[in-house]
C-alpha positions in Angstrom: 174.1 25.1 129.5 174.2 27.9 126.9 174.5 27.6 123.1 178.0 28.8 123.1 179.2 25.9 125.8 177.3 23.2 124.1 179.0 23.7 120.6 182.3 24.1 122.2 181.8 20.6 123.9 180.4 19.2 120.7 183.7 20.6 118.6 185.7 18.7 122.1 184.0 15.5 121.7 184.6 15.3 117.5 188.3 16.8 118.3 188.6 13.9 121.0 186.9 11.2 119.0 188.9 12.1 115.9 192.4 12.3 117.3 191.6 9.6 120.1 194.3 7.5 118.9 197.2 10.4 118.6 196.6 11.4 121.9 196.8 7.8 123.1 199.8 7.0 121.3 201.3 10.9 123.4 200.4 9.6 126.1 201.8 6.1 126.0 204.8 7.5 124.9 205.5 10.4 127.8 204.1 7.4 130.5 206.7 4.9 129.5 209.1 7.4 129.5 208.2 8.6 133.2 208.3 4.5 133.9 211.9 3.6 131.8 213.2 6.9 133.9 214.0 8.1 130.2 216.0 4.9 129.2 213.0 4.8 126.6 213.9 8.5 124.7 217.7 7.1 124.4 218.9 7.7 120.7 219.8 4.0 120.5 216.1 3.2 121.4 214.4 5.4 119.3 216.6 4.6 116.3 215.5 0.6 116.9 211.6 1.5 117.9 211.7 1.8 113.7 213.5 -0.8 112.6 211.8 -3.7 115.2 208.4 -2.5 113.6 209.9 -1.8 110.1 208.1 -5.0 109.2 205.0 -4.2 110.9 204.8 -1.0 109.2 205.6 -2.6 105.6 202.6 -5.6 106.4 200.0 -3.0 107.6 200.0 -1.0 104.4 198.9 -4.2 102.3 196.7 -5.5 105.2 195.4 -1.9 105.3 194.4 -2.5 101.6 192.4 -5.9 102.8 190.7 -4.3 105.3 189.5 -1.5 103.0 187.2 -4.1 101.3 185.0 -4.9 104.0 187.1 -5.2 107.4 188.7 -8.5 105.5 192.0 -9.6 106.9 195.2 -12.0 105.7 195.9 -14.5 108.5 198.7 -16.3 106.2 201.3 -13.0 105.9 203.2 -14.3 109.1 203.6 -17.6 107.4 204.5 -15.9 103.9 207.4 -14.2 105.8 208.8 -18.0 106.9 208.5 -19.2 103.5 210.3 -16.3 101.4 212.8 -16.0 104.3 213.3 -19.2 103.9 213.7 -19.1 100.7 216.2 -15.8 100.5 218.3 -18.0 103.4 218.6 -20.9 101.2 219.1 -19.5 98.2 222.0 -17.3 99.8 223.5 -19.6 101.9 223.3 -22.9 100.0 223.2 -22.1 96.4 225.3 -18.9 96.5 223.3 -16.6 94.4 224.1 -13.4 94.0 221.6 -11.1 96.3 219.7 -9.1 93.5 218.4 -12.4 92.1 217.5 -13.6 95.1 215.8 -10.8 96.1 214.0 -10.5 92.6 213.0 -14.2 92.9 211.9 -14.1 96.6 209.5 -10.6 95.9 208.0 -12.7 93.0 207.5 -15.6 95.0 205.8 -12.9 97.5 203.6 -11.9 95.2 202.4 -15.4 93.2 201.1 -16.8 97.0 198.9 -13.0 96.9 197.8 -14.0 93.8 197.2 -17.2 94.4 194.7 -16.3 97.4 193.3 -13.0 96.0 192.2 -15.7 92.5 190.1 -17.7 95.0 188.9 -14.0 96.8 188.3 -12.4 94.4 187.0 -14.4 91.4 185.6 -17.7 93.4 184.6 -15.2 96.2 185.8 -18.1 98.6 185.6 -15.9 102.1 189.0 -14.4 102.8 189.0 -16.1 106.2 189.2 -19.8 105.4 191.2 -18.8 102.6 193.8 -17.0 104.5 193.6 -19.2 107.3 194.3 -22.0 104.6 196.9 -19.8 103.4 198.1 -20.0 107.2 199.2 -23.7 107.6 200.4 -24.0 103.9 203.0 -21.6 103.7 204.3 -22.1 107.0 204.5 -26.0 105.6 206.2 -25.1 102.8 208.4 -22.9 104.5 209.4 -25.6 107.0 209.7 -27.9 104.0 212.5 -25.5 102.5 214.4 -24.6 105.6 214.6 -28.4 105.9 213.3 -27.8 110.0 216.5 -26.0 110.1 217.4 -22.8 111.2 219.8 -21.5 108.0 221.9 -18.5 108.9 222.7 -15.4 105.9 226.4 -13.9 106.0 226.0 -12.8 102.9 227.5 -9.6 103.2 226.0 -7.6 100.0 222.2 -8.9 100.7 222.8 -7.6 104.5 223.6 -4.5 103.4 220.8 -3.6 101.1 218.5 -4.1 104.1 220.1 -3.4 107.1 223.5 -1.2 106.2 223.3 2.6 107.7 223.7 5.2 104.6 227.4 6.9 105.0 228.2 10.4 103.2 231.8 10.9 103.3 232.6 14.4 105.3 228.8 14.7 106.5 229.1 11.2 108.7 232.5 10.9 109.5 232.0 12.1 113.4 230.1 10.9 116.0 227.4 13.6 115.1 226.4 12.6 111.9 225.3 15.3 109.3 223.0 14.1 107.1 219.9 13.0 109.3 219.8 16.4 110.5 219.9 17.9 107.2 217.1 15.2 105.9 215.2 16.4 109.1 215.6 19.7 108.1 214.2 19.2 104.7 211.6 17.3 105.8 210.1 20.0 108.2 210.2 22.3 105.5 208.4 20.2 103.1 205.5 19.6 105.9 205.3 23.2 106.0 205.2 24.0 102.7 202.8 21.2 101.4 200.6 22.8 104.1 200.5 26.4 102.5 200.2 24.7 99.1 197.4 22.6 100.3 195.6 26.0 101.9 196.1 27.7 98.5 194.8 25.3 96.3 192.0 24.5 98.4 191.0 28.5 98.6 191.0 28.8 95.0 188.8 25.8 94.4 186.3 27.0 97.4 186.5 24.4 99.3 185.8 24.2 102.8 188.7 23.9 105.0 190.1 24.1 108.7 191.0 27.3 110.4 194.8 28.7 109.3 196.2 28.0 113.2 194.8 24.5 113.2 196.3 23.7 110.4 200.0 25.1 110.7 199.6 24.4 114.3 199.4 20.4 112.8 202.0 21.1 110.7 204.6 22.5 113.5 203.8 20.0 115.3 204.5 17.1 112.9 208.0 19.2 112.0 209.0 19.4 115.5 208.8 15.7 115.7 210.5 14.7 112.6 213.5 17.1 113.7 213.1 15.4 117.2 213.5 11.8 115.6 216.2 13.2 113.0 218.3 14.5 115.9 218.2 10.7 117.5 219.2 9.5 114.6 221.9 11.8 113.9 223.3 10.6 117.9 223.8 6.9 117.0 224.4 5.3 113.8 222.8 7.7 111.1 220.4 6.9 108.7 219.4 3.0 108.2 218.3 1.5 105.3 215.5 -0.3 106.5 214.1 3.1 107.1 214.0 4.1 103.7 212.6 1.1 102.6 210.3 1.6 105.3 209.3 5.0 104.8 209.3 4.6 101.0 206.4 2.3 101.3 204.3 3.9 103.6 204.6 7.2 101.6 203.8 5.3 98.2 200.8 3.5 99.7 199.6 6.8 101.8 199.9 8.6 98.1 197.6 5.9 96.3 195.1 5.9 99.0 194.4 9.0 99.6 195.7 10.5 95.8 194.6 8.7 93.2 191.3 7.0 91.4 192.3 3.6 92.0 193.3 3.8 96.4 189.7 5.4 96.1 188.1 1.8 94.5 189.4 0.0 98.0 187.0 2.2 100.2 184.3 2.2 97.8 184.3 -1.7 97.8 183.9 -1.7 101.6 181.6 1.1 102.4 179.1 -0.5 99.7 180.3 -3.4 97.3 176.9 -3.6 95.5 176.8 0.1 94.4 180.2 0.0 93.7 179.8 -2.8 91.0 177.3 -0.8 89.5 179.3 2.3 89.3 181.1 0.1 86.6 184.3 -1.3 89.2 185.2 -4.7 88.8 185.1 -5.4 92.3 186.6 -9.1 92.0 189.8 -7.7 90.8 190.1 -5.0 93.3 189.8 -7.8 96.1 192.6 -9.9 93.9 194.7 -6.8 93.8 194.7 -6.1 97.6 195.6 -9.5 98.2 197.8 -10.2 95.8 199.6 -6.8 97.1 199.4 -8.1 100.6 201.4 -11.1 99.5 203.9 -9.0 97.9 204.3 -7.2 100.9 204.9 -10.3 103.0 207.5 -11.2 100.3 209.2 -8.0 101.1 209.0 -8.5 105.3 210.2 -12.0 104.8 213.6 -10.1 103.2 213.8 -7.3 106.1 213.4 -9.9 108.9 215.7 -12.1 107.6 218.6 -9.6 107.3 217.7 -7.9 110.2 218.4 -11.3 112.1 220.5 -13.0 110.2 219.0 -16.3 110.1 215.7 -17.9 109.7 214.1 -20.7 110.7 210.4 -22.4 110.8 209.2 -20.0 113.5 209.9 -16.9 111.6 207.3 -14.4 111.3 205.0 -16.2 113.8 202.3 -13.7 115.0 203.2 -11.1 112.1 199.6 -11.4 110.7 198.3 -10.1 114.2 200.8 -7.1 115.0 199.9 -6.6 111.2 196.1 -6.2 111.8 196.3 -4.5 115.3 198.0 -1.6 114.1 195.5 -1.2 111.5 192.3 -1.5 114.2 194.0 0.4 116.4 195.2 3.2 113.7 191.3 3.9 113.2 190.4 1.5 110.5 187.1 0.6 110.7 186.3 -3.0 111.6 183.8 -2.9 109.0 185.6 -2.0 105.9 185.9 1.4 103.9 187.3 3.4 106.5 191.0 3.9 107.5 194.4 5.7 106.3 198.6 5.1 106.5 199.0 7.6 108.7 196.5 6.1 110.9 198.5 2.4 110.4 201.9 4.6 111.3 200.4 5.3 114.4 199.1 1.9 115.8 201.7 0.6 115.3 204.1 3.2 116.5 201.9 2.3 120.0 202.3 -1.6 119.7 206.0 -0.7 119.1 206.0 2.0 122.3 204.2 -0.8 124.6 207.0 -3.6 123.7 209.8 -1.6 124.3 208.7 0.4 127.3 207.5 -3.2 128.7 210.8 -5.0 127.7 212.9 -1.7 128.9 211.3 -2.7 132.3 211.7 -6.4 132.5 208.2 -7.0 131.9 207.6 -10.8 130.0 206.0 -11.8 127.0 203.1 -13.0 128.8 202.2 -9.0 129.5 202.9 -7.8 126.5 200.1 -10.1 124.7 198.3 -9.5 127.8 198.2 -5.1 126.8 198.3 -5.3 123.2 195.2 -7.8 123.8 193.6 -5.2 125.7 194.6 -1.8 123.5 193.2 -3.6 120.4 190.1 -4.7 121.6 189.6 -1.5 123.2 190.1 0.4 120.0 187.5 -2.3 117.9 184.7 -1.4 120.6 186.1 2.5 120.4 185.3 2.5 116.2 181.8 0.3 116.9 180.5 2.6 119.5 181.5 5.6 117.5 180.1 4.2 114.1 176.6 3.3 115.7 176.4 6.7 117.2 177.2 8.0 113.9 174.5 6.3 112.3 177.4 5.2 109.9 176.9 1.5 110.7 
């Protein structure tokens, strides 16, 4: 083999092992497709692929945060999301309260069981674990405890709305083409495009190394063609949803911390070495208090989106979040051992999990193989980030 073929297989393998997951997530996609015989690409489909795993997307930012530290996890969000629901339900249906202060008084709840478990984390360094675990059977207790083992139904029509109402503009969505996803669409491409020259330039005049010019704006196209894709299946159904924004909102505020500022940077530091970290001056208790006490938060705010986007709640609510949570996390590239992962990465893993159940239910296909897959695409993408890391030598 000459020089020349051995580094091109080399730059294959790193452009393989880097992108392993986009490519499986293509690929998935295009095969369920094929299978569905394109029931699967149908605007109504694609505009609910989002909202069913609006709640996983909003849970994997803050466990994304947890696993940061040291590949910790949260087993008690699923349980969090019974308890506030129940609590929002209640509070709705059998007190009347108006729906900002029950929203305000549910996210608070949210984020007092996070910092309840990220005190005895972070400062009494019981193991996240037995804690969470703990954290598990209490809330869903509680949570039973306020639904009264009942399941409680929300008509309330103003808290619907702020979580599950599609966003009108009078003489943009008054057809059955509606305007204004196309036009977001359009934005949005050009603000890809953009941020990527900007990015180029302000890299250049700092000297820092970067990737060729057609790799990047070949990215770039690529990520605008999709957005205008996914914009022009929106504008074929119902529009813009809300749950969308609040969806997307998060995942851009928490991709902008983690990969922007100072403090995001603190979360990887803590998992790819705690000890030197501490000595570098972080207090590394209250970053693990802050991750979990964000993580609860988060639940907080999942516990409001699934209980509009159903309607009711009951004790079973949010059973098995904590696992869809931490799959798309695994399988989005974060490392199993802490320090290593990003929301774009989440974005994707769960975009899969979300693919698999929808292609799978599209085709009649029970439960029973849908744990039976997801099972088998998360383990395969934990042995995919150990093998990789030992070769590495990062691990």
């Amino acid at each position: 083999m000459t020089k020349s073929e051995s580094g091109f297989l080399t730059k294959l393998v790193r452009f393989l092992t880097k992108y392993a997951m986009v490519i499986a997530l293509v690929v998935v996609f295009f095969l369920f497709a094929f299978l569905t015989k394109g029931v699967l690409l149908s605007s109504q489909n694609m505009t609910n692929l989002m909202l069913q795993n609006g709640y996983v997307l909003v849970m994997a930012c803050g466990m994304l945060l947890c696993i940061l530290t040291g590949g910790n996890i949260d087993l008690s969000v699923g349980s969090v999301v019974c308890l506030v629901g129940g609590l929002a339900a209640v509070m709705v249906s059998n007190t009347h309260m108006s729906a900002i202060p029950v929203i305000l008084v549910c996210l608070l709840a949210g984020l007092l069981v996070g910092m309840w478990q990220g005190y005895w984390i972070g400062y009494v360094r019981i193991p996240p674990f037995i804690t969470t675990l703990g954290g598990m059977f209490i809330f869903r207790g509680i949570g039973r405890l306020i639904l009264d083992s009942k399941t409680v139904a929300i008509q309330d029509a103003t808290f619907l709305n702020i979580f599950t109402a599609y966003i009108h503009i009078p003489g943009l969505d008054d057809g059955n083409l509606k305007l204004s996803p196309i036009i977001v669409g359009i934005a949005a491409a050009a603000w890809v495009i953009l941020g990527t020259v900007k990015n180029r330039r302000d890299r250049a005049q700092k000297g820092y190394r970067q990737n060729s010019a057609l790799s990047d704006f070949l990215k770039a196209g690529l990520i605008s063609a999709l957005v205008l894709w996914y914009c022009w299946q929106l504008s074929q159904y119902r529009g813009i949803s809300v749950m969308l924004v609040w969806v997307l909102a998060i995942c851009l505020l928490y991709n902008f911390v983690t990969s922007k500022t100072a403090f995001g940077r603190y979360f990887y530091a803590v998992g790819g070495n705690e000890k030197a970290t501490k000595l570098s001056g972080i207090n590394t208790n209250k970053v693990y208090f802050i991750a979990y006490a964000n993580m609860g938060l988060l639940a907080g705010l999942c516990g409001l989106l699934c209980a509009a986007r159903v309607g009711s709640v009951n004790g079973a609510t949010g059973t098995s979040f904590e696992m869809d949570a931490i799959g798309s996390c695994f399988i989005g590239g974060a490392s199993a051992y802490g320090g290593s992962g990003t929301v774009g990465g989440v974005v994707i893993g769960a975009l899969l999990l979300g693919i698999i159940n929808m292609g799978m239910s599209i085709m009649g296909l029970g439960d029973s193989w849908q744990y039976v897959i997801k099972g088998g695409v998360l383990l395969l993408a934990v042995i995919f980030d150990v093998v990789t890391s030992r070769k590495s030598g990062s691990k």
